[in-house]
GUDOMAR-633409 format. One line per 5 residues: number of its first residue (from 1); their letters; for each residue z, y, x of C-alpha. Coordinates in steps of 0.001 Angstrom, whole numbers, plus 500000, padded with zeros to 6 digits. Example, Ala and Ser with C-alpha at 12.3 -4.5 7.8 and 13.67 -1.06 7.14 Angstrom:
// GUDOMAR-633409
1) AS) 507800:495500:512300 ~ 507140:498940:513670
This chain:
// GUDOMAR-633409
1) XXXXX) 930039:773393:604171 ~ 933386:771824:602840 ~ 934625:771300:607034 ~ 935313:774160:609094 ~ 934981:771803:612158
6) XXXXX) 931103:772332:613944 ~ 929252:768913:613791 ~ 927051:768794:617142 ~ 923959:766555:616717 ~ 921423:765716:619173
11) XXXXX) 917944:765010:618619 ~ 915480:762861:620712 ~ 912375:762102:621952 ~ 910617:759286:619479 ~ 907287:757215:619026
16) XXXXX) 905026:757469:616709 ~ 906320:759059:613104 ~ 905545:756625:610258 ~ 906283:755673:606491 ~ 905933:757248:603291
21) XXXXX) 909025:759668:602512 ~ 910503:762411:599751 ~ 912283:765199:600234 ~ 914841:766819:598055 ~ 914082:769100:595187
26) XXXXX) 912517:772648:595498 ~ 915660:774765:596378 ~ 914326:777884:594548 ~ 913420:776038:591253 ~ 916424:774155:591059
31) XXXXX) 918665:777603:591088 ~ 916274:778997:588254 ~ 916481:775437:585937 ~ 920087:775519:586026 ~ 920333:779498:585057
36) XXXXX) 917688:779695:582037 ~ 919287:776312:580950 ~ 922853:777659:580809 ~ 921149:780724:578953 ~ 919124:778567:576447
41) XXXXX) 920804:777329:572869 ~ 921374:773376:573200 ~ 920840:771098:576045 ~ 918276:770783:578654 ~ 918108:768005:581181
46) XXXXX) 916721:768047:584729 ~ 915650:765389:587289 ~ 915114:766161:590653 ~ 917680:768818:591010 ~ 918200:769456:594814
51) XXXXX) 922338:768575:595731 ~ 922393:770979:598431 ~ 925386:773042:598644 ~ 923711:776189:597467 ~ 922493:775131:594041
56) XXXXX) 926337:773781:593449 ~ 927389:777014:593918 ~ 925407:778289:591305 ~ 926441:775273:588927 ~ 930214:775993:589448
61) XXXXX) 929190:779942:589087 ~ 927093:778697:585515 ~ 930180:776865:584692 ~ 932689:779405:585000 ~ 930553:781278:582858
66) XXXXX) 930860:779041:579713 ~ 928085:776588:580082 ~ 928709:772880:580336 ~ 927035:771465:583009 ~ 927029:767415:583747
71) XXXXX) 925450:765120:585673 ~ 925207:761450:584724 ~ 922977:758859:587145 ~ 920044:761243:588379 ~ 919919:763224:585356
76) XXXXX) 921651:766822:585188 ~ 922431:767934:581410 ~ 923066:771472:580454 ~ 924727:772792:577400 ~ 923446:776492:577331
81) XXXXX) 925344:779675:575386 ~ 922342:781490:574979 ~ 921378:784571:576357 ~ 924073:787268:576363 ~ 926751:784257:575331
86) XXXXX) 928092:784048:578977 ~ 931720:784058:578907 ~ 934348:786570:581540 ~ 934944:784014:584545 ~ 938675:783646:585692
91) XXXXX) 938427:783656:589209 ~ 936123:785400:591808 ~ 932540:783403:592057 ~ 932660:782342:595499 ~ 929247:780982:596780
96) XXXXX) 929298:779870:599993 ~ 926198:780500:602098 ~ 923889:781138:598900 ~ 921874:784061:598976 ~ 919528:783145:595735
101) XXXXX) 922585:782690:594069 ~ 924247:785633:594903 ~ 921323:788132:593751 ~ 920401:785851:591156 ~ 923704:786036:589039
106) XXXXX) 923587:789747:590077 ~ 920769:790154:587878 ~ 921875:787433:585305 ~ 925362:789449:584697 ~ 923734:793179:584765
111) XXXXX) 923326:793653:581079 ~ 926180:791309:580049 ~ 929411:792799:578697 ~ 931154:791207:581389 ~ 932019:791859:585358
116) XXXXX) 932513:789285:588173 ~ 933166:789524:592092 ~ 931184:787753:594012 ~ 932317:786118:597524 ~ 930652:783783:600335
121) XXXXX) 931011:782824:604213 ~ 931129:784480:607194 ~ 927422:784423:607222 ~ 926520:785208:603726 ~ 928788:788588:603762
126) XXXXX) 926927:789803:606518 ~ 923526:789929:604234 ~ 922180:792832:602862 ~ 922865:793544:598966 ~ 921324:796928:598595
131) XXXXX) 917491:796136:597061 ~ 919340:794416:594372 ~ 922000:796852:593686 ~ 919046:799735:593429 ~ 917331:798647:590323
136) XXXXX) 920178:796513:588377 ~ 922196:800118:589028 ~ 919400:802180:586891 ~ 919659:799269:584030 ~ 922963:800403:583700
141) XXXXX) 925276:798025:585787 ~ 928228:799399:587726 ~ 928172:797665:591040 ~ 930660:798292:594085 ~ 929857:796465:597467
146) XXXXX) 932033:796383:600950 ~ 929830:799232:602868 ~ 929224:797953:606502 ~ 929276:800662:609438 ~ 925170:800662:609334
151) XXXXX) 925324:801498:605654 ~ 924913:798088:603940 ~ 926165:796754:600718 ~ 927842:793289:601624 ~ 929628:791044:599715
156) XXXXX) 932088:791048:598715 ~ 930672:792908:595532 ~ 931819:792986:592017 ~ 929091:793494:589086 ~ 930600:795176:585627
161) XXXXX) 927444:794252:583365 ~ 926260:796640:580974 ~ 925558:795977:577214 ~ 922885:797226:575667 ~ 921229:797676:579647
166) XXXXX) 918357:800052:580025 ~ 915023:798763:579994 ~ 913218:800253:583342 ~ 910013:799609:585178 ~ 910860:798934:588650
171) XXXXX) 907966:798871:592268 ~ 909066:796553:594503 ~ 909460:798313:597194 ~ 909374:795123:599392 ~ 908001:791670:598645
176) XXXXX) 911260:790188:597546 ~ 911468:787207:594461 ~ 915240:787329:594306 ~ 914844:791078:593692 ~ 912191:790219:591294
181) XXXXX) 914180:787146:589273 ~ 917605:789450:589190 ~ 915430:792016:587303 ~ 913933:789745:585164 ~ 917392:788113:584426
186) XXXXX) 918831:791404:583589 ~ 916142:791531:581554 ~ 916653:788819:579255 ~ 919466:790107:577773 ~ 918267:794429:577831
191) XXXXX) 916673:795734:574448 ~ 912553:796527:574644 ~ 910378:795958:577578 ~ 911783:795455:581485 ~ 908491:795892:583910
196) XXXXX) 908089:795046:587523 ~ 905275:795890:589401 ~ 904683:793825:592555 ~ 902241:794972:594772 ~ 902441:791679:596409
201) XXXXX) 902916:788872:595081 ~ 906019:786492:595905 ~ 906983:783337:594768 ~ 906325:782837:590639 ~ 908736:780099:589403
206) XXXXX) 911094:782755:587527 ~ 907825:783741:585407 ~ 906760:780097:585215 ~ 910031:778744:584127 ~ 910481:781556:581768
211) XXXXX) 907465:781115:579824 ~ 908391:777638:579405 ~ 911461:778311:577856 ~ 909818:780174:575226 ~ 910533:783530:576784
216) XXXXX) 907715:787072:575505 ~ 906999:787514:579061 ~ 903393:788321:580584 ~ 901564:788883:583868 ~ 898814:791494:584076
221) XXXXX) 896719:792793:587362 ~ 895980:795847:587961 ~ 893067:797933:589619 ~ 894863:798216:592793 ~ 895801:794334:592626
226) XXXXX) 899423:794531:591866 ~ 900767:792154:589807 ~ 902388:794052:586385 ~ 905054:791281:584787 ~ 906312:792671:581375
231) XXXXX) 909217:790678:579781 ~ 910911:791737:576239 ~ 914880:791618:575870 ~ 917154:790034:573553 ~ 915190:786594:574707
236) XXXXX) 916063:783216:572830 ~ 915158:780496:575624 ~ 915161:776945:574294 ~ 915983:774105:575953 ~ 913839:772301:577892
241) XXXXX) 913110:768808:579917 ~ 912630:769822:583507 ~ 911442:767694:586683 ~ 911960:769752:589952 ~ 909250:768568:592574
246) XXXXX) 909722:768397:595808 ~ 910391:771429:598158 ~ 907484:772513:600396 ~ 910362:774291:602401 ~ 911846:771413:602827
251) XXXXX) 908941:769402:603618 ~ 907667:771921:605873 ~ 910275:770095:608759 ~ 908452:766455:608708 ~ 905165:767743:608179
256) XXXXX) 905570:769662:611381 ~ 907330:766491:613251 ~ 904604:764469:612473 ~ 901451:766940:613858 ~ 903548:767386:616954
261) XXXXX) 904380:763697:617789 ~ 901333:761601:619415 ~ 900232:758904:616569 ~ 902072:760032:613966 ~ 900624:759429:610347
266) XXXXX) 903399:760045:607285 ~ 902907:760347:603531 ~ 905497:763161:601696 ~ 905363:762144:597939 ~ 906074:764660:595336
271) XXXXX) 905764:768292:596778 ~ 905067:771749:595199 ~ 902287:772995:595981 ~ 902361:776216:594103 ~ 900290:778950:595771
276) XXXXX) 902624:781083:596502 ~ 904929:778907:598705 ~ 902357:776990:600290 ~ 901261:779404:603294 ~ 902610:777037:605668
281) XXXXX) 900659:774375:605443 ~ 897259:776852:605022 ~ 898217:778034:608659 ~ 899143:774871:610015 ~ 895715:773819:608925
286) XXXXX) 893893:777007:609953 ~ 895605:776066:613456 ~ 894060:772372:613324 ~ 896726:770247:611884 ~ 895484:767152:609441
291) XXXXX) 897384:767509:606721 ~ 895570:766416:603333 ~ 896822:766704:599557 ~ 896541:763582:597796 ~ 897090:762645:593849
296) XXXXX) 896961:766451:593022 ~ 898648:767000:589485 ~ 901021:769618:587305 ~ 904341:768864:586657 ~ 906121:771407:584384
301) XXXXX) 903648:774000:585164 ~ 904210:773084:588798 ~ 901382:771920:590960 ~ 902534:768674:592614 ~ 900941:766519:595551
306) XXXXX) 901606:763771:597982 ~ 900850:764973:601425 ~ 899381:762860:603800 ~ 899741:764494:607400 ~ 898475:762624:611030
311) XXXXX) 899530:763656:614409 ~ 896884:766679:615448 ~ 896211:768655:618591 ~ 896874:772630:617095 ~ 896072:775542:618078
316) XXXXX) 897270:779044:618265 ~ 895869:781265:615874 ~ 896922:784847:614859 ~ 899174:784681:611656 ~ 898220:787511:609473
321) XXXXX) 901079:789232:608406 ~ 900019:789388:604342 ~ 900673:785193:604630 ~ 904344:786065:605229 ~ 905755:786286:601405
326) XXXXX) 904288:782499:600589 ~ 905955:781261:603459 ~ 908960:783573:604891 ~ 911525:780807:605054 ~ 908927:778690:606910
331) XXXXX) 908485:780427:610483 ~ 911171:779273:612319 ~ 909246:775683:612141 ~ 905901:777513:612412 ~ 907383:778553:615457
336) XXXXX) 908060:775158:616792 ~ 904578:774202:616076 ~ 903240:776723:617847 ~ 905233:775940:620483 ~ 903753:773031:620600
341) XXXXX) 899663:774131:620463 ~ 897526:775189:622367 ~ 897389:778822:623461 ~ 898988:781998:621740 ~ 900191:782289:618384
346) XXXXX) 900800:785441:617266 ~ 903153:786856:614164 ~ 903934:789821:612625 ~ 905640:791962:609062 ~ 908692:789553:609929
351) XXXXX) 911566:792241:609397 ~ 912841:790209:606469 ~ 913911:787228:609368 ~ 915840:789449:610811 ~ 918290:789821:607653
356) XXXXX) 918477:785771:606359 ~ 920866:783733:607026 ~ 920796:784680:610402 ~ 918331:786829:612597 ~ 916222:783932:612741
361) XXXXX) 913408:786271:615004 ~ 915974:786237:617739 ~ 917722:783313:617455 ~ 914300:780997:617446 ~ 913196:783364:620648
366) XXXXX) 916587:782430:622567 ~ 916383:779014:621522 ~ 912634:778196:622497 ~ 913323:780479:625832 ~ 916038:777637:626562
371) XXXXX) 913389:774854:626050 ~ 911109:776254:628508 ~ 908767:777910:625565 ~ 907380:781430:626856 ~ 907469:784147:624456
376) XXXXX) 907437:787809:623510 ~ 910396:788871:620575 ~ 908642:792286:619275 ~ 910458:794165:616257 ~ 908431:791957:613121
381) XXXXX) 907531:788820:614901 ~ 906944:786458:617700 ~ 904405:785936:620262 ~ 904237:782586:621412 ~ 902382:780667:624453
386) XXXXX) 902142:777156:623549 ~ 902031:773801:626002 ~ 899768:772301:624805 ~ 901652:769352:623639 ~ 903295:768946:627013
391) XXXXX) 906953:767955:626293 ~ 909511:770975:626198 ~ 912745:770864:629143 ~ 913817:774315:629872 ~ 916071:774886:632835
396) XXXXX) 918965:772041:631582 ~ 918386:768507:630893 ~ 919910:768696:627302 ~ 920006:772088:625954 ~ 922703:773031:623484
401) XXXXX) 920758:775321:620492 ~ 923233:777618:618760 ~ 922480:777263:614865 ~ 924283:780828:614439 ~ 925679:778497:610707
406) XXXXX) 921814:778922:609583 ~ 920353:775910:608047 ~ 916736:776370:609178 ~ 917530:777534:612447 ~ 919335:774109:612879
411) XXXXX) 916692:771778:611317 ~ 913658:773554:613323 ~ 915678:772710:616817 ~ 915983:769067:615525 ~ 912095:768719:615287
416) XXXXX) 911417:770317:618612 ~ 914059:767799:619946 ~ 911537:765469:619390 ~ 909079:766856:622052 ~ 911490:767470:624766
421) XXXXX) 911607:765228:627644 ~ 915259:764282:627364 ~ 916373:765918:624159 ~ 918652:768916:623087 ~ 921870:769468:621036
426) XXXXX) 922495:771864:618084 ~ 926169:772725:617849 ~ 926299:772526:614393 ~ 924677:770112:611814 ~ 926313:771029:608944
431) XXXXX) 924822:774247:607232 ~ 921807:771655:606886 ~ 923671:770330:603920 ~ 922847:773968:601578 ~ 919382:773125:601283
436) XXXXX) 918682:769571:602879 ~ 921082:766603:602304 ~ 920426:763563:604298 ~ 918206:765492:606632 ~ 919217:763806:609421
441) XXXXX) 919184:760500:607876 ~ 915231:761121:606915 ~ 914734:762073:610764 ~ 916116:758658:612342 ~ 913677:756883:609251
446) XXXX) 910797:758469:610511 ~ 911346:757662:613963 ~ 912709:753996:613398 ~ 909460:753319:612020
């Protein structure tokens, strides 16, 4: 967010949704292309590279590193300097709102001969550090954090890398994939065999995108079901051709506007549908909504469709609590959908809301309890009584929804402003621009036609 000034936006009631859309590349792929392309030998291009402030930050981090970074038309070119080639940056890295950057470039200096300090906004300092710190601290890295008065690690945090790092094999202790991809970047560049065991399974791009850089990295279950992913140090990635689909996360904000308006009927080209990101749309169906996956295919390992999604009357389901790693950054629009249903929707194993960008548990209860929506906030989720698609109010004719500078927080209130009876205000548009440029802009098309 380059202005310090809040942007208010309000968002109104609308017809019918309509037209065939895209939204912006996958936010999580597009931090991983640019890292294991700086850390390849020679040049890699990408298309589809979402230019959301968050993946800038981790360009400018890449670049201050050594690697040469350009983009030319719609086409991103990297010049990696191979794995343990990254350069001492000048300057503190300072990245903004950016959590996947921050603990990804954790993990990528860890076993480098080299130390950086990392720094970011008001609302990125205030996130916890610590379940990185643990494991990249027994590869060998010496990492000192700001220590908060409830004992967190906060940035600002400086990382001295260590070189030759120690192979370890590290439980997850919680479902995290930025805890999972720092390892595994630490890993690149650590003698012998790093090992994670994840007892349950997040996100999988970092092993994806790894293997097709050429990286001796494998995936094994075991007896219990945990997933065992062994990678072997002192990597040589090579550089590859890369076209970043769409991001369900992303899409996860029209799909919802268009099963909540009457008569909607919208086509999304171009989204990931890899498994383990795509719990939304399995419980948005579960609850009734008509959303279909068209001209199924693979992209760069990635599976890719065009969704096709009609206006549908849901209902409330209970949301079992093992959904929540393929779709954590998705329940603050879940919860405007159910919102919007028929009945009670139920959620649970939420803690990790409560430490995003904000505490997106209560500020999605506070906002919805200003729109009229009747609720429960317990410790890991939300209980929610929907109205059964009767337009939202609340005790004020235009609500103003405080955003608390979280980008999800603010997009999910836009949707629901579409089924109020006289719409609502967010008081800030801007952190939309980390993830979702043009957001609003895609809004007004749907509506307009």
């Amino acid at each position: 967010m380059t202005s310090t000034t809040p942007q208010p936006a309000t968002f109104k009631p609308s017809g019918p949704l309509g037209g065939k859309i895209s939204v912006p590349g996958d936010k999580s792929i597009s931090h991983r292309a640019l890292i294991f392309s700086a850390l390849a030998v020679g040049k890699s291009r990408i298309t589809g590279l979402l230019e959301g402030e968050d993946v800038l930050a981790t360009a400018d981090a890449l670049r201050s590193m050594g690697a040469k970074i350009e983009k030319k038309d719609d086409v991103w070119t990297v010049h990696g300097v191979g794995v343990g080639g990254l350069m001492q940056p000048a300057n503190a890295i300072e990245l903004g709102n950016s959590g996947t950057s921050t603990r990804l470039l954790m993990g990528l200096i860890a076993s480098h001969p080299i130390s950086a300090t990392f720094t970011g906004d008001a609302s990125l300092s205030k996130r916890p550090m610590g379940r990185v710190i643990e494991p990249l601290s027994q590869m060998g890295a010496d990492i000192t954090a700001r220590e908060t008065a409830d004992q967190q690690s906060c940035l600002p945090l400086t990382v001295r890398g260590l070189c030759p790092a120690i192979p370890i094999e590290y439980r997850l202790p919680v479902a995290s994939a930025q805890v999972k991809s720092a390892i595994l970047l630490a890993g690149l560049n650590t003698p012998g065999i790093t090992r994670i065991i994840e007892p349950v399974m997040t996100r999988d791009h970092s092993e994806t995108m790894l293997k097709g850089f050429g990286a001796d990295i494998s995936v094994e279950t075991d007896t219990d079901g945990s997933r065992i992913i062994s990678l072997t140090g002192e990597a040589e990635l090579q550089p590859q051709k890369i076209k970043v689909p769409g991001d369900p996360s992303s899409a996860a904000f029209p799909v919802v506007a268009a099963l909540i308006v009457p008569g909607s009927d919208i086509i999304i080209e171009n989204v990931g549908i890899n498994p383990t990101r795509a719990g939304l749309f399995e419980v948005l169906q579960n609850m009734g909504g008509d959303i279909s996956f068209k001209k199924k295919r693979v992209v760069g390992g990635e599976p890719v469709a065009d969704l096709h999604v009609k206006h549908s009357q849901l209902s409330g389901i209970d949301v079992p609590a093992d959904v929540a790693p393929s779709m954590i950054d998705e329940f603050p629009i879940l919860f405007v959908a159910a919102a919007a249903a028929n009945g009670e929707t139920t959620t649970c194993g939420l803690h990790e809301l409560r430490v995003k960008e904000s505490d997106r548990l209560s500020q999605m209860a506070k906002g919805l309890s200003d729109l009229g929506v009747e609720l429960t906030e317990k410790d890991d989720g939300l209980v929610i009584q929907g109205s059964g698609g009767k337009l939202l109010s609340g005790g004020r004719a235009k609500p103003v929804i405080e955003t608390a500078l979280d980008h999800r927080i603010a997009m999910s209130f836009a949707i629901a402003g579409l089924m109020t009876k006289s719409g609502l205000s967010i008081d800030d548009i801007r952190p939309v621009e980390t993830s979702f440029p043009g957001f609003d802009a895609l809004v007004k098309s749907l509506t307009d036609s």
